[in-house]
mmCIF file of the N, C-alpha and C atoms, coordinates in Angstrom:
data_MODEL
# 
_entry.id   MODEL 
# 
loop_
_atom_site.group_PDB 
_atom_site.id 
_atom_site.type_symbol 
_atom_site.label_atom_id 
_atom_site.label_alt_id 
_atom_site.label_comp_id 
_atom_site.label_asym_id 
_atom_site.label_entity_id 
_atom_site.label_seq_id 
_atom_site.pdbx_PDB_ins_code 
_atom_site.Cartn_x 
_atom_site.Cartn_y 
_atom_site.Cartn_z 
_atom_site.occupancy 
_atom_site.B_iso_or_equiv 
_atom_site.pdbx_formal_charge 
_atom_site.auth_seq_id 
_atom_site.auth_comp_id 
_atom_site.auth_asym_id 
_atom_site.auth_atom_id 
_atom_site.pdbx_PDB_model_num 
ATOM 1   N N  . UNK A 1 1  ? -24.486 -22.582 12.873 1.00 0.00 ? 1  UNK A N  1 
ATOM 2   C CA . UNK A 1 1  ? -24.298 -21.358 13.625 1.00 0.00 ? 1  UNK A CA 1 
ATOM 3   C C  . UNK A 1 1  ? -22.794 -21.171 13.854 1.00 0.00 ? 1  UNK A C  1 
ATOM 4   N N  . UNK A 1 2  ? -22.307 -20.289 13.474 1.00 0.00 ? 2  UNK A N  1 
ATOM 5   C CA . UNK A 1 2  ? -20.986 -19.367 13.750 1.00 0.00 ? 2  UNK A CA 1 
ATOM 6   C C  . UNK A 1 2  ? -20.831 -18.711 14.731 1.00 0.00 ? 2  UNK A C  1 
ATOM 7   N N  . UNK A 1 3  ? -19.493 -18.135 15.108 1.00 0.00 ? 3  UNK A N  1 
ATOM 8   C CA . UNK A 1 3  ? -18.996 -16.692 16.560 1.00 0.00 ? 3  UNK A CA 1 
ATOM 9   C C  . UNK A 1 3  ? -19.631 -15.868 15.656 1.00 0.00 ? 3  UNK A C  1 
ATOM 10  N N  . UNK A 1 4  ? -19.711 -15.517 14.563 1.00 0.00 ? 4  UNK A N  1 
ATOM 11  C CA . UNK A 1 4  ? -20.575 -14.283 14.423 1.00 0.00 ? 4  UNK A CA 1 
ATOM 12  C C  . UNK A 1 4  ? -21.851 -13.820 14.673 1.00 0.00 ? 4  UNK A C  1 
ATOM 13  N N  . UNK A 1 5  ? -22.638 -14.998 14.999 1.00 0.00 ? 5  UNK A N  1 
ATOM 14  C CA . UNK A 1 5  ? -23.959 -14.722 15.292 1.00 0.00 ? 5  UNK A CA 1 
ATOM 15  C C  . UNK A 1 5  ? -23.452 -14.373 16.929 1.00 0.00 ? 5  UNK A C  1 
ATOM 16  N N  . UNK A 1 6  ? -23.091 -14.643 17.037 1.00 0.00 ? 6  UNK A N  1 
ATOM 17  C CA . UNK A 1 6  ? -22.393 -14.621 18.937 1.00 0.00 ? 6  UNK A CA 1 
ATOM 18  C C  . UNK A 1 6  ? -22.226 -13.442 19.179 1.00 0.00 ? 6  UNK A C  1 
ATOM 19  N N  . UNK A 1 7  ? -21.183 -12.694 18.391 1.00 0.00 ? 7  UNK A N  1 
ATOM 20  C CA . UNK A 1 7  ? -20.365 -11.646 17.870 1.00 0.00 ? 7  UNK A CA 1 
ATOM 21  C C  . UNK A 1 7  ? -21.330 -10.534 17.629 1.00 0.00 ? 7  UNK A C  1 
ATOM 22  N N  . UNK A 1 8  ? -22.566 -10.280 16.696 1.00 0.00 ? 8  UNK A N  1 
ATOM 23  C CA . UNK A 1 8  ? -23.750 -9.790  16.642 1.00 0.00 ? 8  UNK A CA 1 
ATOM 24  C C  . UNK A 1 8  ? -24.401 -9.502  17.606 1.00 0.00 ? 8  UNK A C  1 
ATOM 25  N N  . UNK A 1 9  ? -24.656 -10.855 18.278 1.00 0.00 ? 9  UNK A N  1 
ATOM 26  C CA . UNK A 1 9  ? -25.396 -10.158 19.640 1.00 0.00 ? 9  UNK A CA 1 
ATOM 27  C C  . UNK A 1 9  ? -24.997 -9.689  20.792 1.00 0.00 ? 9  UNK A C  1 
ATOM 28  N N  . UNK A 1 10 ? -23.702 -9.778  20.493 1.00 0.00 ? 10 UNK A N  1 
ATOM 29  C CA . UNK A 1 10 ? -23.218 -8.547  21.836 1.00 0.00 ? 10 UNK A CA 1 
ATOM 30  C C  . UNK A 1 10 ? -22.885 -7.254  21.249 1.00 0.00 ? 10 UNK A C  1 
ATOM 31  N N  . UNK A 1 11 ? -22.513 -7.228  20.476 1.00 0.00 ? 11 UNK A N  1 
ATOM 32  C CA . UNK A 1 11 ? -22.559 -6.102  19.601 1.00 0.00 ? 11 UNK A CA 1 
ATOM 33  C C  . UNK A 1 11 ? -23.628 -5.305  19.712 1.00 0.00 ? 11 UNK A C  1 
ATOM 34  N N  . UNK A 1 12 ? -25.252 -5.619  19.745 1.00 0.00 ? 12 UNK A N  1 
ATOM 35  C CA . UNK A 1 12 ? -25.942 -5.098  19.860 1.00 0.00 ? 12 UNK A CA 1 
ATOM 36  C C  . UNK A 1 12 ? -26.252 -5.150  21.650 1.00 0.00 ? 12 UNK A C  1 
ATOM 37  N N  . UNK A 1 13 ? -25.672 -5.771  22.211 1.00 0.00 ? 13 UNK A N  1 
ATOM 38  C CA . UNK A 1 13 ? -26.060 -5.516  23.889 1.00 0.00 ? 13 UNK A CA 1 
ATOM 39  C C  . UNK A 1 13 ? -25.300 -4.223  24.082 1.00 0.00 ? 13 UNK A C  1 
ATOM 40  N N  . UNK A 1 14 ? -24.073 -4.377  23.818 1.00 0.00 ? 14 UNK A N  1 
ATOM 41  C CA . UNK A 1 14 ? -23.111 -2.977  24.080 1.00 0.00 ? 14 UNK A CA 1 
ATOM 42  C C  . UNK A 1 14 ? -23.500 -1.784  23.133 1.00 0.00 ? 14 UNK A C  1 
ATOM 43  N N  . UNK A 1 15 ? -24.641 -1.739  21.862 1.00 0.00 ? 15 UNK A N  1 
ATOM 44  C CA . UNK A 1 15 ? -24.721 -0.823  21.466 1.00 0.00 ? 15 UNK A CA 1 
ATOM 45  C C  . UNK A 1 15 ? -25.795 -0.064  22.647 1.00 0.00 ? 15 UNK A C  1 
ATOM 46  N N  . UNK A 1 16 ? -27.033 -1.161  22.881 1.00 0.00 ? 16 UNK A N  1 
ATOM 47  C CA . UNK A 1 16 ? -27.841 -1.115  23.353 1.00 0.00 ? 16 UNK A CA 1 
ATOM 48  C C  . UNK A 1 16 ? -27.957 -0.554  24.666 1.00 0.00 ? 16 UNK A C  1 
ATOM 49  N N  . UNK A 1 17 ? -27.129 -0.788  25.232 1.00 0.00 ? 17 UNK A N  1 
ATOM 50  C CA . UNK A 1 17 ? -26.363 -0.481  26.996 1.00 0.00 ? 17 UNK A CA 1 
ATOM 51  C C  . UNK A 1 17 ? -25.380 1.002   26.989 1.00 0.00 ? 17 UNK A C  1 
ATOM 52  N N  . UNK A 1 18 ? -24.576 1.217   25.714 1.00 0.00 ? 18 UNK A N  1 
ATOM 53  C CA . UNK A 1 18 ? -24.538 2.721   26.093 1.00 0.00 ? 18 UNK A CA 1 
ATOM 54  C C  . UNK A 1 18 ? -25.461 3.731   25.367 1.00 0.00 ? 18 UNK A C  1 
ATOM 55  N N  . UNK A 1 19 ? -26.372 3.693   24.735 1.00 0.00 ? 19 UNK A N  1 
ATOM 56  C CA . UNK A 1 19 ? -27.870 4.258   24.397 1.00 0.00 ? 19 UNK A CA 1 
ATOM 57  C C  . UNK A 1 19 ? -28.467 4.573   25.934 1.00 0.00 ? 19 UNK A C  1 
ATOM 58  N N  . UNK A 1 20 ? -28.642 2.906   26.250 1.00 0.00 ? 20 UNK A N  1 
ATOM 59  C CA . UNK A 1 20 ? -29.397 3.248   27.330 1.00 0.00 ? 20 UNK A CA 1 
ATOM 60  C C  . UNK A 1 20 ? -28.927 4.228   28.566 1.00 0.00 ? 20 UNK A C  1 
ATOM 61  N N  . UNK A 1 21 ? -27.379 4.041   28.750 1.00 0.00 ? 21 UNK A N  1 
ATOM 62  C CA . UNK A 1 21 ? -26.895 4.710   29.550 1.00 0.00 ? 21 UNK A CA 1 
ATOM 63  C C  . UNK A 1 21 ? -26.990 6.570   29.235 1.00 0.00 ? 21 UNK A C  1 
ATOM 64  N N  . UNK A 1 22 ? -26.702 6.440   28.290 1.00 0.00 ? 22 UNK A N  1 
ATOM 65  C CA . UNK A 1 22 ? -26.609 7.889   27.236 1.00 0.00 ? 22 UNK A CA 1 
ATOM 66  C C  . UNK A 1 22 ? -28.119 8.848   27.576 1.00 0.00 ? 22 UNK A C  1 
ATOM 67  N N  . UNK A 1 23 ? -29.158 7.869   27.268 1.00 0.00 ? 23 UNK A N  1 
ATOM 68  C CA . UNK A 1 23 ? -30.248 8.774   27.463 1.00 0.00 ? 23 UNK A CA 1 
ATOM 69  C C  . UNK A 1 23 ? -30.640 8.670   28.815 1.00 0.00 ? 23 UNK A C  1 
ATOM 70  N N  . UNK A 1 24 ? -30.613 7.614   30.121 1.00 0.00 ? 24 UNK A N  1 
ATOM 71  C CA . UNK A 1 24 ? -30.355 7.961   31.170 1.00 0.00 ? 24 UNK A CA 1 
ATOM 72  C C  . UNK A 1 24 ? -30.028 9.404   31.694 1.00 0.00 ? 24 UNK A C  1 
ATOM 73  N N  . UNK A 1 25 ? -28.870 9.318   31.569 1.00 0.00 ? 25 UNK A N  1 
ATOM 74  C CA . UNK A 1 25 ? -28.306 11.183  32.173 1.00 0.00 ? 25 UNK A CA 1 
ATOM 75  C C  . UNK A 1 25 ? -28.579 11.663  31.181 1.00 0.00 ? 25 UNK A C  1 
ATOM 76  N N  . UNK A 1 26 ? -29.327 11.685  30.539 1.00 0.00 ? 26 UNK A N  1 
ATOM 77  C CA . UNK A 1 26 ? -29.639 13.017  29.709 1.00 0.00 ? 26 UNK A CA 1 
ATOM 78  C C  . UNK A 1 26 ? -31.152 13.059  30.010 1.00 0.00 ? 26 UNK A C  1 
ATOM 79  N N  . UNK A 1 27 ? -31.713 12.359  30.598 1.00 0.00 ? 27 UNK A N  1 
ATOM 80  C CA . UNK A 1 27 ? -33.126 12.241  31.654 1.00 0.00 ? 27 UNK A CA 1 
ATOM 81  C C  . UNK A 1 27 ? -34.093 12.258  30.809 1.00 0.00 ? 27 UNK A C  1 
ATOM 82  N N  . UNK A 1 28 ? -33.872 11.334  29.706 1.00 0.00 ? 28 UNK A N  1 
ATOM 83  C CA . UNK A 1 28 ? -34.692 10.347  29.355 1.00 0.00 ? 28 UNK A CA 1 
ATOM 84  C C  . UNK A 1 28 ? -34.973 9.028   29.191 1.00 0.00 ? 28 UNK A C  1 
ATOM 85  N N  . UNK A 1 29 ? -35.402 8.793   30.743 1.00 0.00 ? 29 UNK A N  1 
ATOM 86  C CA . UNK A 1 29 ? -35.894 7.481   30.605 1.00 0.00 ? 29 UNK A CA 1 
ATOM 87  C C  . UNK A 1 29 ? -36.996 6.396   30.038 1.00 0.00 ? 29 UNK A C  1 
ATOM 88  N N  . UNK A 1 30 ? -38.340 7.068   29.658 1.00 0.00 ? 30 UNK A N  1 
ATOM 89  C CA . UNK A 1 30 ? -38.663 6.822   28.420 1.00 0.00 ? 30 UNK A CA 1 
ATOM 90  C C  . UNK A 1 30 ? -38.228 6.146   27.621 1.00 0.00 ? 30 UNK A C  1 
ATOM 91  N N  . UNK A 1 31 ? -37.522 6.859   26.904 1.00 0.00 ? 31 UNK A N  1 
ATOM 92  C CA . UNK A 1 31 ? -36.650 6.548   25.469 1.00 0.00 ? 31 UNK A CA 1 
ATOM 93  C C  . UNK A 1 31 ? -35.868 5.718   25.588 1.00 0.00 ? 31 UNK A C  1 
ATOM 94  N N  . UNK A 1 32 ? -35.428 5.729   26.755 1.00 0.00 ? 32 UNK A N  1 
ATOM 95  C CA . UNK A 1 32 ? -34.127 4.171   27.200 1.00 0.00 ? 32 UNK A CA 1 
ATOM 96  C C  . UNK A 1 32 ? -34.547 3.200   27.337 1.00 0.00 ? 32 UNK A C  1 
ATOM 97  N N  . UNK A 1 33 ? -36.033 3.512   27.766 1.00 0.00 ? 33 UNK A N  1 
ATOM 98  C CA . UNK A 1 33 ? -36.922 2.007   28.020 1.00 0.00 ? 33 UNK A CA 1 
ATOM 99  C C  . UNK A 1 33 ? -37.184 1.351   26.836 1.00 0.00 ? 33 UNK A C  1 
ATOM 100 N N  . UNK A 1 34 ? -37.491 1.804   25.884 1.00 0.00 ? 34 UNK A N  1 
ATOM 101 C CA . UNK A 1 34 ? -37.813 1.322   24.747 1.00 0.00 ? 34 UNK A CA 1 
ATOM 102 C C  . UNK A 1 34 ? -36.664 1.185   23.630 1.00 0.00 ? 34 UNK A C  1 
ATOM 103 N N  . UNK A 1 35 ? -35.765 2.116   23.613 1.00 0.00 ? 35 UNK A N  1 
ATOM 104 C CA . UNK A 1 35 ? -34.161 1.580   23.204 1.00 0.00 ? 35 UNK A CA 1 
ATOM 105 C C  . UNK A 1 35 ? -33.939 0.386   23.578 1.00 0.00 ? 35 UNK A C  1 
ATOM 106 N N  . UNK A 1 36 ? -33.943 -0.202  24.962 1.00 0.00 ? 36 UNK A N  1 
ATOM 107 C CA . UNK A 1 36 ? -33.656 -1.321  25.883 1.00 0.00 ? 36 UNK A CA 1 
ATOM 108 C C  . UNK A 1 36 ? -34.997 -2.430  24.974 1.00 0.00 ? 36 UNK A C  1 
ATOM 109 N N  . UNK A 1 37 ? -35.877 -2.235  24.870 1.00 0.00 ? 37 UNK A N  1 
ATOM 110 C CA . UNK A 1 37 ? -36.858 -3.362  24.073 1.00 0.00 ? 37 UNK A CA 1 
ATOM 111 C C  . UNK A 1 37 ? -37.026 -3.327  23.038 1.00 0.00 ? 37 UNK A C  1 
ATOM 112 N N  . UNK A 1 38 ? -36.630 -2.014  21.956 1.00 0.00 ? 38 UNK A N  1 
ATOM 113 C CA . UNK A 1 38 ? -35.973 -2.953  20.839 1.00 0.00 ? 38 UNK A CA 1 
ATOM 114 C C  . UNK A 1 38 ? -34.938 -3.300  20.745 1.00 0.00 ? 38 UNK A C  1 
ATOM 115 N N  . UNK A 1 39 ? -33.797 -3.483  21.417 1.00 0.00 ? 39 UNK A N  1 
ATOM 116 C CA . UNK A 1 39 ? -32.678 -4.467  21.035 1.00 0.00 ? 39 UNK A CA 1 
ATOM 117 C C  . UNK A 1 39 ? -33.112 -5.495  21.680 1.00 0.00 ? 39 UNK A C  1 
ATOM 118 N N  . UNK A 1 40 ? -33.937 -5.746  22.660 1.00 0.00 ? 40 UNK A N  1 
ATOM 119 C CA . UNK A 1 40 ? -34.019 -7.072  23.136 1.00 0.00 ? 40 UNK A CA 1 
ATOM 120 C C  . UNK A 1 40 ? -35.381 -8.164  21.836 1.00 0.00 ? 40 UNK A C  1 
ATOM 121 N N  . UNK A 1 41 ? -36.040 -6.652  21.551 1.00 0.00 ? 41 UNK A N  1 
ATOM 122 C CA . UNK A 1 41 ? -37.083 -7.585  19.931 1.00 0.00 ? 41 UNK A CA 1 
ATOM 123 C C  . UNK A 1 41 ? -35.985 -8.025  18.997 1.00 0.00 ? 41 UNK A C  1 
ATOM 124 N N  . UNK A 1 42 ? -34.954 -7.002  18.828 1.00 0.00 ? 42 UNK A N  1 
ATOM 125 C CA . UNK A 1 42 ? -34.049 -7.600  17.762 1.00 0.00 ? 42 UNK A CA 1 
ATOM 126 C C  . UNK A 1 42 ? -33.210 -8.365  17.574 1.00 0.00 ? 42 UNK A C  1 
ATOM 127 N N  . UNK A 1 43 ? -32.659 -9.316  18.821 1.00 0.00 ? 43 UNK A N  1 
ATOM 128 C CA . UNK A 1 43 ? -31.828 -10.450 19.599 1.00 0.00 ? 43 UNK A CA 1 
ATOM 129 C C  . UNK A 1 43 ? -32.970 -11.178 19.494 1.00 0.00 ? 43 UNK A C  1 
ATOM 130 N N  . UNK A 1 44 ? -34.169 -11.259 19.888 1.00 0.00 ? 44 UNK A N  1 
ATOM 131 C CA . UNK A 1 44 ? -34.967 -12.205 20.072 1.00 0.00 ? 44 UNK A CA 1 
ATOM 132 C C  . UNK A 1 44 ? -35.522 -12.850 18.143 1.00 0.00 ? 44 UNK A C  1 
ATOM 133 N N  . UNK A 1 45 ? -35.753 -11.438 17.409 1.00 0.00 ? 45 UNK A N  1 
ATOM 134 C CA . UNK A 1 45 ? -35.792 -11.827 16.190 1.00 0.00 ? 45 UNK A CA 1 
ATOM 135 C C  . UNK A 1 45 ? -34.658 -12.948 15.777 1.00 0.00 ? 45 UNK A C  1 
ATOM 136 N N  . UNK A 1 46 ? -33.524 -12.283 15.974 1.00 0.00 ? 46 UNK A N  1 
ATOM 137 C CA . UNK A 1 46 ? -32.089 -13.291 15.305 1.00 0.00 ? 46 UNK A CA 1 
ATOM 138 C C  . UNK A 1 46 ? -32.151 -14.556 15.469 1.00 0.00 ? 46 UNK A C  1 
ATOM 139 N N  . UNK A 1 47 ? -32.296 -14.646 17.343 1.00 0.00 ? 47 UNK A N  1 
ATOM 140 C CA . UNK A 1 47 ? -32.391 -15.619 17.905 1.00 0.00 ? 47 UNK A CA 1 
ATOM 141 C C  . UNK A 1 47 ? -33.637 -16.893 17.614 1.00 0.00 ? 47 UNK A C  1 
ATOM 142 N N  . UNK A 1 48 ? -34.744 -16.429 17.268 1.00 0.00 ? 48 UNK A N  1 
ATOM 143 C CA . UNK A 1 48 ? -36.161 -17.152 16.290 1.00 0.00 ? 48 UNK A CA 1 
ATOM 144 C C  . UNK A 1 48 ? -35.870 -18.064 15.165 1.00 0.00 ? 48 UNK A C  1 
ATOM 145 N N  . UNK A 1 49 ? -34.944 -16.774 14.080 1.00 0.00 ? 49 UNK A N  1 
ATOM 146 C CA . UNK A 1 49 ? -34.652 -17.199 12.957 1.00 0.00 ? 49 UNK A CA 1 
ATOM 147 C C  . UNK A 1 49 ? -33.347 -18.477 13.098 1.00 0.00 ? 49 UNK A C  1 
ATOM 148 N N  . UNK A 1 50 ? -32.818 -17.950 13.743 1.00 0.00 ? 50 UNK A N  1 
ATOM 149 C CA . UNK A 1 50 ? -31.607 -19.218 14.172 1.00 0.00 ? 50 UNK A CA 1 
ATOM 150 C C  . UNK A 1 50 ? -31.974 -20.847 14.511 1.00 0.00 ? 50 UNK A C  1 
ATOM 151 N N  . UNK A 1 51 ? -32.768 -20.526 15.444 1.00 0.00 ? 51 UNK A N  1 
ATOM 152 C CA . UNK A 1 51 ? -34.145 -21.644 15.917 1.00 0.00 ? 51 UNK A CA 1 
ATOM 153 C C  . UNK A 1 51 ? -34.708 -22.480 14.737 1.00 0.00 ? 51 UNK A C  1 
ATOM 154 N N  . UNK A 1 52 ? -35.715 -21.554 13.744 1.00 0.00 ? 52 UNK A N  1 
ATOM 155 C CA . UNK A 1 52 ? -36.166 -22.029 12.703 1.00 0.00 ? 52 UNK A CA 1 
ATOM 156 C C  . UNK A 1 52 ? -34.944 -22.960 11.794 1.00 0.00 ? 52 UNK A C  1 
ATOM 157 N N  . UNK A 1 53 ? -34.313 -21.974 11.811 1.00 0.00 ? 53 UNK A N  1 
ATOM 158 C CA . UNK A 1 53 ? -33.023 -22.872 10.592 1.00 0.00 ? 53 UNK A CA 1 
ATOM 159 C C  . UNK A 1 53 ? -32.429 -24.139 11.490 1.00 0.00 ? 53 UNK A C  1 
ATOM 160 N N  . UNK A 1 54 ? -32.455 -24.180 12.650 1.00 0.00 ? 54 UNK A N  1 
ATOM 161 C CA . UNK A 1 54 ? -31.920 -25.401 13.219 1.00 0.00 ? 54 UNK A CA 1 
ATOM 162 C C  . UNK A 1 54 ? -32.676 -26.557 13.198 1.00 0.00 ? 54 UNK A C  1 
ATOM 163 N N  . UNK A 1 55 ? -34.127 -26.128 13.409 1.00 0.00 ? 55 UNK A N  1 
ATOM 164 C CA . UNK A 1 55 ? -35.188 -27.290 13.255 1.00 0.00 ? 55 UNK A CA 1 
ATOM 165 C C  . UNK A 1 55 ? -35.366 -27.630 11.528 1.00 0.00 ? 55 UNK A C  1 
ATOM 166 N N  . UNK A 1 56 ? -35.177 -26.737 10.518 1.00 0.00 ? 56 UNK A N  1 
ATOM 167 C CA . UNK A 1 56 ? -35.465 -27.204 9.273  1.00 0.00 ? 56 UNK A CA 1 
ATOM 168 C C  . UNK A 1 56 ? -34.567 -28.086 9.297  1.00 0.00 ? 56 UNK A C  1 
ATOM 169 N N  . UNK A 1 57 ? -32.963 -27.825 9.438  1.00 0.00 ? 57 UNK A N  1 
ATOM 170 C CA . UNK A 1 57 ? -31.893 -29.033 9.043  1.00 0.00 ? 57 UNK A CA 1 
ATOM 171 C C  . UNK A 1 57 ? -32.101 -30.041 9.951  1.00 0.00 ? 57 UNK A C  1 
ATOM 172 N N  . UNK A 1 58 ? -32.910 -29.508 10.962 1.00 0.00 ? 58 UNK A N  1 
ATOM 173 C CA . UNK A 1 58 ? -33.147 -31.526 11.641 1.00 0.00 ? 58 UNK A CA 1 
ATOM 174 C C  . UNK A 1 58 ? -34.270 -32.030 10.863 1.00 0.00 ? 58 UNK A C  1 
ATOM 175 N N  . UNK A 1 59 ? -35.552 -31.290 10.255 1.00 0.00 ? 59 UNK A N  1 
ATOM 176 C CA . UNK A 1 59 ? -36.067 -32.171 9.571  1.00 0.00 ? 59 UNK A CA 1 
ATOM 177 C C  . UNK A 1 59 ? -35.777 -32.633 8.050  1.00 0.00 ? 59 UNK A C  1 
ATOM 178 N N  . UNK A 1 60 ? -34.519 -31.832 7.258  1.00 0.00 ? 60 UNK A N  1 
ATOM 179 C CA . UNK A 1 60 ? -33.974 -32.232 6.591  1.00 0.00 ? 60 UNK A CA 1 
ATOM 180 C C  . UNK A 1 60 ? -33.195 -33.645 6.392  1.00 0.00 ? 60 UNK A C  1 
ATOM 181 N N  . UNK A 1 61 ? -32.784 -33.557 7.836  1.00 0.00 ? 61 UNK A N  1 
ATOM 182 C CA . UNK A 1 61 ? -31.420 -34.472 8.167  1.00 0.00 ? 61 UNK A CA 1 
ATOM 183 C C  . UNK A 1 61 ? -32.412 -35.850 8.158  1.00 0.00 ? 61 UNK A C  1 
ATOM 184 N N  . UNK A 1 62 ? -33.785 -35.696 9.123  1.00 0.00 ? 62 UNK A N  1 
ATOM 185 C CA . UNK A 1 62 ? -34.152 -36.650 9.342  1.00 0.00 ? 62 UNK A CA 1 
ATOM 186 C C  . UNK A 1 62 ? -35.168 -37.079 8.028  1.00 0.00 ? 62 UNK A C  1 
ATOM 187 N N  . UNK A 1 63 ? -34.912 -36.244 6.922  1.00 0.00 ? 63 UNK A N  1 
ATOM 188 C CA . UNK A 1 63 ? -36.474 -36.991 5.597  1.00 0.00 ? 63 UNK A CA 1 
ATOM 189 C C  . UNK A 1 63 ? -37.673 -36.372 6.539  1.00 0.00 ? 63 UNK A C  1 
ATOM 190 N N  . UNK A 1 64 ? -38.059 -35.849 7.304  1.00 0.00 ? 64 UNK A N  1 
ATOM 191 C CA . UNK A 1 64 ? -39.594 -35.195 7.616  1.00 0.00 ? 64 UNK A CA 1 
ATOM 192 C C  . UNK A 1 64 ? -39.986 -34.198 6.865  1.00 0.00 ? 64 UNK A C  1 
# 
């Protein structure tokens, strides 16, 4: 794992946070709600896959 995966996910918090703010005053909250949960599905995706690849190279590392 790299700053870019780091780098990525704030990237998408700050995309995510002025969306949300954006459709706020424009008085849809709705739409912000769910703006707001898919970036948090799509951090959580990254974050899974990151997971997975960390446990393969430990069972790599370890012959399992």
């Amino acid at each position: 794992m790299d700053v870019n995966f780091i780098f990525k996910i704030a990237a998408i918090g700050i995309i995510v946070t002025v969306l949300n703010q954006l459709l706020i005053r424009s008085g849809r909250e709705d739409q912000a709600m769910l703006t707001s949960l898919a970036g948090l599905i799509v951090v959580l995706l990254m974050v899974v896959t990151a997971i997975a690849d960390l446990f393969s190279t430990i069972k790599r590392l370890f012959g399992l």
